[in-house]
VOZA-723173 format. One record per atom (N, C-alpha, C): atom name; residue number from 1; x, y, z; residue in one letter. Coordinates in steps of 0.1 Angstrom, whole numbers. Layout:
N
{pt 'CA',NUM,{X,Y,Z},'a'}
...
//
This chain:
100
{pt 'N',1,{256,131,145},'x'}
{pt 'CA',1,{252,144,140},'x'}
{pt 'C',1,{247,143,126},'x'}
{pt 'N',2,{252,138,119},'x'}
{pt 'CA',2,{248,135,100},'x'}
{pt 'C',2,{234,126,104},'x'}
{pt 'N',3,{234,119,110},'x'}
{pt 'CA',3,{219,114,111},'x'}
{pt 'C',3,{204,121,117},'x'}
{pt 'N',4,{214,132,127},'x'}
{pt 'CA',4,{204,143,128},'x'}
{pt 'C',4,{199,151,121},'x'}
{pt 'N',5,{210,153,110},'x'}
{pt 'CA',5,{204,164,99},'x'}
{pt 'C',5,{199,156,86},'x'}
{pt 'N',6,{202,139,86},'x'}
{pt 'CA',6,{194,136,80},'x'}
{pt 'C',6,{177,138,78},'x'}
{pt 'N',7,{176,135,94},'x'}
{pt 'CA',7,{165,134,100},'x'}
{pt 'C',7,{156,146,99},'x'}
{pt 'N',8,{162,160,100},'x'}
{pt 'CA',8,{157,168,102},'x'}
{pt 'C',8,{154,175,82},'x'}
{pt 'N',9,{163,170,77},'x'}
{pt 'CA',9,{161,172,61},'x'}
{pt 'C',9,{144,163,57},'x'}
{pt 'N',10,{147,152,57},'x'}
{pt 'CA',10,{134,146,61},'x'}
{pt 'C',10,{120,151,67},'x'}
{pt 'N',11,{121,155,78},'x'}
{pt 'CA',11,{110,163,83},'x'}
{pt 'C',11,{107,176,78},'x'}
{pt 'N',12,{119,182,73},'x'}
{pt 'CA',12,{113,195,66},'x'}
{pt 'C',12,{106,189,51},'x'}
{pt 'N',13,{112,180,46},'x'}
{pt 'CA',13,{105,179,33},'x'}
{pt 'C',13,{90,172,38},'x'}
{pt 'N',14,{90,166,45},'x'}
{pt 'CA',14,{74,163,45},'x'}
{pt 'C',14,{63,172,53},'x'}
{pt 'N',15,{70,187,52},'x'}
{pt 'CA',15,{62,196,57},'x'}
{pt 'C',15,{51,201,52},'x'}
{pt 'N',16,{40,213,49},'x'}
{pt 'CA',16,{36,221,40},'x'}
{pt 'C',16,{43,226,29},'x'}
{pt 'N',17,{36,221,13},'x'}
{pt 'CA',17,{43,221,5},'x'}
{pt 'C',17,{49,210,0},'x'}
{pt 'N',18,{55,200,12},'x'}
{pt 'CA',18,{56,186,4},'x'}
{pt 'C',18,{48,181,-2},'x'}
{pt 'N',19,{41,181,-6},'x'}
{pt 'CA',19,{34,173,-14},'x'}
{pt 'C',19,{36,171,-29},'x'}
{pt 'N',20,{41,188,-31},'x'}
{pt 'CA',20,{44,190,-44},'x'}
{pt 'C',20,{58,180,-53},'x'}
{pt 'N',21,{63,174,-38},'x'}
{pt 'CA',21,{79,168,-44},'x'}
{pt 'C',21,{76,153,-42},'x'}
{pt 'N',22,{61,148,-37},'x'}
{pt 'CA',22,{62,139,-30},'x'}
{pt 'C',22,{54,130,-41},'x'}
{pt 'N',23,{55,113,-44},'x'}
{pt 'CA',23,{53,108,-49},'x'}
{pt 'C',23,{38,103,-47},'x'}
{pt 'N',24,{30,97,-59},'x'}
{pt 'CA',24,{18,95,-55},'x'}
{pt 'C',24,{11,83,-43},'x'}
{pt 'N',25,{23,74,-43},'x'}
{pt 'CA',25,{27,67,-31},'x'}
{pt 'C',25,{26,79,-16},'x'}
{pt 'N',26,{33,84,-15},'x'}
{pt 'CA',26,{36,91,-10},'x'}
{pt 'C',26,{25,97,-4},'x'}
{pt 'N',27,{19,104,-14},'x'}
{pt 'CA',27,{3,112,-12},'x'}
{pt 'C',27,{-8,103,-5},'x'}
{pt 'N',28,{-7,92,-10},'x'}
{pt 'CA',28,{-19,83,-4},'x'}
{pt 'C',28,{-21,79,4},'x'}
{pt 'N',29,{-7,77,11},'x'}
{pt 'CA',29,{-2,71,26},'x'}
{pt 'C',29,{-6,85,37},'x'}
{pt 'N',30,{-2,99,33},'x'}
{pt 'CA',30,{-4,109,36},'x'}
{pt 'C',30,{-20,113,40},'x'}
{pt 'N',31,{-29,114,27},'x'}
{pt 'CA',31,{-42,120,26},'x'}
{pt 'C',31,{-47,110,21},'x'}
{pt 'N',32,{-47,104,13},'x'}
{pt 'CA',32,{-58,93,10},'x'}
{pt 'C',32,{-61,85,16},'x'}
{pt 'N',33,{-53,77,25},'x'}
{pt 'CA',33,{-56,66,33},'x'}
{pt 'C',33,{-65,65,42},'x'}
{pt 'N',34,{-71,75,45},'x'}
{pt 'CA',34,{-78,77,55},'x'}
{pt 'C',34,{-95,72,51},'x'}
{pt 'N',35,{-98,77,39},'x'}
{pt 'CA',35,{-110,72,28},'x'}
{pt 'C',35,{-107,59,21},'x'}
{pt 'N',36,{-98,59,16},'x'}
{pt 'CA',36,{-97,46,2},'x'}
{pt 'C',36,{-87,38,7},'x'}
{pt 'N',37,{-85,33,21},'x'}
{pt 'CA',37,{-83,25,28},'x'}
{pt 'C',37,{-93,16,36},'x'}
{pt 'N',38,{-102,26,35},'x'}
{pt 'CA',38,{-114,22,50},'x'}
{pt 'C',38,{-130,21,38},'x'}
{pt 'N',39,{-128,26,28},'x'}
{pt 'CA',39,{-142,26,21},'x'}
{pt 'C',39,{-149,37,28},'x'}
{pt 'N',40,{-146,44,36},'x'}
{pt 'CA',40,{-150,60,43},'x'}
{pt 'C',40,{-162,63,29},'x'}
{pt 'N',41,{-170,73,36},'x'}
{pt 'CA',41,{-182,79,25},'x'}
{pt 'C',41,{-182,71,12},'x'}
{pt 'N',42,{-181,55,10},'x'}
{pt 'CA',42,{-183,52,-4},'x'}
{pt 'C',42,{-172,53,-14},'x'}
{pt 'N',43,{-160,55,-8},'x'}
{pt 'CA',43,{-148,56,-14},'x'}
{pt 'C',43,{-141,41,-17},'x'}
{pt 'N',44,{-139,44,-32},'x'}
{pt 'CA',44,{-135,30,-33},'x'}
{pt 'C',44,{-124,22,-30},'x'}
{pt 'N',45,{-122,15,-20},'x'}
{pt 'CA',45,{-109,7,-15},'x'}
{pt 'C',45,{-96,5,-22},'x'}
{pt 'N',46,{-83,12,-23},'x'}
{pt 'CA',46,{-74,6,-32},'x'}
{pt 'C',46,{-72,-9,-34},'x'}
{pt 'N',47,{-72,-14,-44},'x'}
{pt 'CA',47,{-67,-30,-42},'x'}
{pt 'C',47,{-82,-36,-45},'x'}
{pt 'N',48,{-96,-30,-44},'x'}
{pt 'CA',48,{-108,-34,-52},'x'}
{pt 'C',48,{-109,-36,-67},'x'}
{pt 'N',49,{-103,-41,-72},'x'}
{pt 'CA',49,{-109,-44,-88},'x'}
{pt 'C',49,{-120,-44,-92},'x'}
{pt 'N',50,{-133,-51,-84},'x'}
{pt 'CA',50,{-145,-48,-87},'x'}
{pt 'C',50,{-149,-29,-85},'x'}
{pt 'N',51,{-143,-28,-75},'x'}
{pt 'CA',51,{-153,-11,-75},'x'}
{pt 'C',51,{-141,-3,-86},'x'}
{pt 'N',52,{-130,-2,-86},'x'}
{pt 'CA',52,{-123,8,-97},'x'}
{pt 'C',52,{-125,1,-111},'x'}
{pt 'N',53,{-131,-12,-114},'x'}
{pt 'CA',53,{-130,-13,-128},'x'}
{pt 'C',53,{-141,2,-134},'x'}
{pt 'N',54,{-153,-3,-129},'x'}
{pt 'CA',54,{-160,13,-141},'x'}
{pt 'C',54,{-156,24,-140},'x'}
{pt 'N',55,{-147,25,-123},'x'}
{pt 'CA',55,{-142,41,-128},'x'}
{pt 'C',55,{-129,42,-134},'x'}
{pt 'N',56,{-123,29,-136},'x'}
{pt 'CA',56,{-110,30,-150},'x'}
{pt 'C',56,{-114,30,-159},'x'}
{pt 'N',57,{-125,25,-163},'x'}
{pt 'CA',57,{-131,26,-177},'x'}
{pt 'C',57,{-134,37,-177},'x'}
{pt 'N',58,{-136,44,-176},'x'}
{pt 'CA',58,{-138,61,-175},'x'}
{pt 'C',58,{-125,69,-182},'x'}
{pt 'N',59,{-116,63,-177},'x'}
{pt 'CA',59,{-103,68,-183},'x'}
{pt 'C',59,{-99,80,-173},'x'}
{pt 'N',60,{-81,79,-171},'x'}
{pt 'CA',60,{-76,84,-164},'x'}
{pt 'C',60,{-82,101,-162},'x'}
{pt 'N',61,{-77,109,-175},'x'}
{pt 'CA',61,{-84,123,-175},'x'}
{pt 'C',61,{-95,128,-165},'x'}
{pt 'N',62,{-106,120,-167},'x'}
{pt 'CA',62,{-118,118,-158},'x'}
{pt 'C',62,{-115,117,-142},'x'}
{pt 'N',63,{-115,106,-143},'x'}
{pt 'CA',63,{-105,105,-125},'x'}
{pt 'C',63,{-98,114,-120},'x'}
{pt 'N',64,{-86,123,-132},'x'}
{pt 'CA',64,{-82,135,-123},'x'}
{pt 'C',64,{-94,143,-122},'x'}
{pt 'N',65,{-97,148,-125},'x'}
{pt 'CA',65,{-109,158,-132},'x'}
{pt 'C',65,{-115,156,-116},'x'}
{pt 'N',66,{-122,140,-114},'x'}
{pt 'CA',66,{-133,144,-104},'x'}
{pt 'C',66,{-121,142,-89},'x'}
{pt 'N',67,{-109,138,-94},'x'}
{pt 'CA',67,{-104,142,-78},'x'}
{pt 'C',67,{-97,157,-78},'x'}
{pt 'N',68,{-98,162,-88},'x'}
{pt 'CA',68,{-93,178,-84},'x'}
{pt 'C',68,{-105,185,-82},'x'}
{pt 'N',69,{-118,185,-84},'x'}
{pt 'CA',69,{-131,188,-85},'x'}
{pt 'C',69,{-135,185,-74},'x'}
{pt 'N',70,{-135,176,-68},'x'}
{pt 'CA',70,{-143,165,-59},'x'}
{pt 'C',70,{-158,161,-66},'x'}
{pt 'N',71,{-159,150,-62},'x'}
{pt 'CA',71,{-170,142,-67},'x'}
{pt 'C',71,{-178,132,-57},'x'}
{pt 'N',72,{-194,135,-56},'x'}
{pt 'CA',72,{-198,129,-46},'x'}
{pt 'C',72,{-193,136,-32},'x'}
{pt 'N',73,{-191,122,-22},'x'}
{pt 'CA',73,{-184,131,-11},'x'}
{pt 'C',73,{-174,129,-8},'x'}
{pt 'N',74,{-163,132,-18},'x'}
{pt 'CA',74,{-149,133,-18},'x'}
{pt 'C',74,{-147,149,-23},'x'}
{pt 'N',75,{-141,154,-14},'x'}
{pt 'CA',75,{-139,171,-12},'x'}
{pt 'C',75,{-130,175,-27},'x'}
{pt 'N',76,{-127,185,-25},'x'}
{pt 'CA',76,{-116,186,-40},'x'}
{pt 'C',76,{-105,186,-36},'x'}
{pt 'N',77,{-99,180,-43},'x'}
{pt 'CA',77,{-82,176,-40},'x'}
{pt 'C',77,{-82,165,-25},'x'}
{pt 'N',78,{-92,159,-21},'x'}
{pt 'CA',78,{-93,149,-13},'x'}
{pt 'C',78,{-85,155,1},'x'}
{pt 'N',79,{-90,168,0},'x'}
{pt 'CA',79,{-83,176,10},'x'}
{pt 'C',79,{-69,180,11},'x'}
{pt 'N',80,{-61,176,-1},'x'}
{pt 'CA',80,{-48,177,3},'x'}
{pt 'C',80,{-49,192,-5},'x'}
{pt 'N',81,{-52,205,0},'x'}
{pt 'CA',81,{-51,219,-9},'x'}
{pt 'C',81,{-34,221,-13},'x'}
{pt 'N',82,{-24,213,-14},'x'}
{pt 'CA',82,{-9,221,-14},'x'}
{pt 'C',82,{-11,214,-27},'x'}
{pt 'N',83,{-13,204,-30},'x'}
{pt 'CA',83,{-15,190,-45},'x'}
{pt 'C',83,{-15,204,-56},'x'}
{pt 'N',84,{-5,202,-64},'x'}
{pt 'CA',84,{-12,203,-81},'x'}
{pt 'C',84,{-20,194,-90},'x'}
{pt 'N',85,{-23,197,-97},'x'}
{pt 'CA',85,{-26,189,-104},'x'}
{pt 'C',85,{-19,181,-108},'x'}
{pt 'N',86,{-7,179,-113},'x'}
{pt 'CA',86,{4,167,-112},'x'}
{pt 'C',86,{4,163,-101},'x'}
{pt 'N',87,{4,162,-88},'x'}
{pt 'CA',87,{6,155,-74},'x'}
{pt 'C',87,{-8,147,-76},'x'}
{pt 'N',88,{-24,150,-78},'x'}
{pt 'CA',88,{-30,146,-78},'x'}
{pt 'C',88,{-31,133,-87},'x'}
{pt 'N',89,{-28,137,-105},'x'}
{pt 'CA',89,{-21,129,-112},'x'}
{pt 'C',89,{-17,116,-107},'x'}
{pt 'N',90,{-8,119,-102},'x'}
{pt 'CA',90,{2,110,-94},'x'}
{pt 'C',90,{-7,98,-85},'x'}
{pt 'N',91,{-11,105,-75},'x'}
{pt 'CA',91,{-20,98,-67},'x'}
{pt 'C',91,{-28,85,-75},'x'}
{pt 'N',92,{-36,95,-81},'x'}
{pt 'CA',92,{-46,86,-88},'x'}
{pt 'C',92,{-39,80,-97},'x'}
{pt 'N',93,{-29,78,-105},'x'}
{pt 'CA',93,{-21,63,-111},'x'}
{pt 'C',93,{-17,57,-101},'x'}
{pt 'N',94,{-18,62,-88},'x'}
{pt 'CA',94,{-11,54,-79},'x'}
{pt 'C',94,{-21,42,-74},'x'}
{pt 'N',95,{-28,48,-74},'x'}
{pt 'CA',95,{-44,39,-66},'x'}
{pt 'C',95,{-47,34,-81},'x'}
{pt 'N',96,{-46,35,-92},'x'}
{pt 'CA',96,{-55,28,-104},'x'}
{pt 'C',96,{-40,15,-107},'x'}
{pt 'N',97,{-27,19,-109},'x'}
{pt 'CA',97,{-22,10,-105},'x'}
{pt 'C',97,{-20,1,-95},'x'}
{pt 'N',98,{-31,0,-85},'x'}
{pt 'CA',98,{-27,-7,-72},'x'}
{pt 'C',98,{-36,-14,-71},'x'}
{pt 'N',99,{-48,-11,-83},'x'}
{pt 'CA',99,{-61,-15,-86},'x'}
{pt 'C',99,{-68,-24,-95},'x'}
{pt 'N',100,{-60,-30,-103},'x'}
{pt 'CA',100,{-62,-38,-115},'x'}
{pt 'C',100,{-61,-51,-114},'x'}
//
């Protein structure tokens, strides 16, 4: 029974709205992976060093900016609409950490 309601604690948090509690790890695996896994529309692969160096040199600010905005053909908020701007945040240290 405790492992059911573990389970079920679990699935509620990764419902509508999780995102807001959920780590940028978390987010990527969720909504990003689907683009910056695959190189989808020109998106740059996590774990490329050549394609994220110029847009790290850009500086972090920037990068949130064009993923809360969208940029090119990356939608805004990379589709994830529940993301704050902290969730977003997150993401993107996640992938520029995963990047270098």
């Amino acid at each position: 029974m405790r492992k059911l309601a573990i389970g079920l604690a679990a699935a509620a948090a990764l419902g509508a709205g999780a995102a807001h509690a959920a780590s940028g790890e978390e987010i990527y695996k969720q909504v990003c992976f689907a683009c910056h896994a695959t190189g989808a529309a020109g998106a740059p692969k996590v774990g490329d060093k050549a394609a994220w160096a110029p847009r790290i040199a850009q500086g972090m600010d920037t990068l949130v900016q064009r993923a809360m905005n969208g940029f090119n053909a990356m939608p805004p908020k990379g589709t994830c609409g529940q993301c704050s701007e902290a969730d977003i945040r997150a993401v993107v240290e996640y992938m520029v950490s995963q990047s270098k």
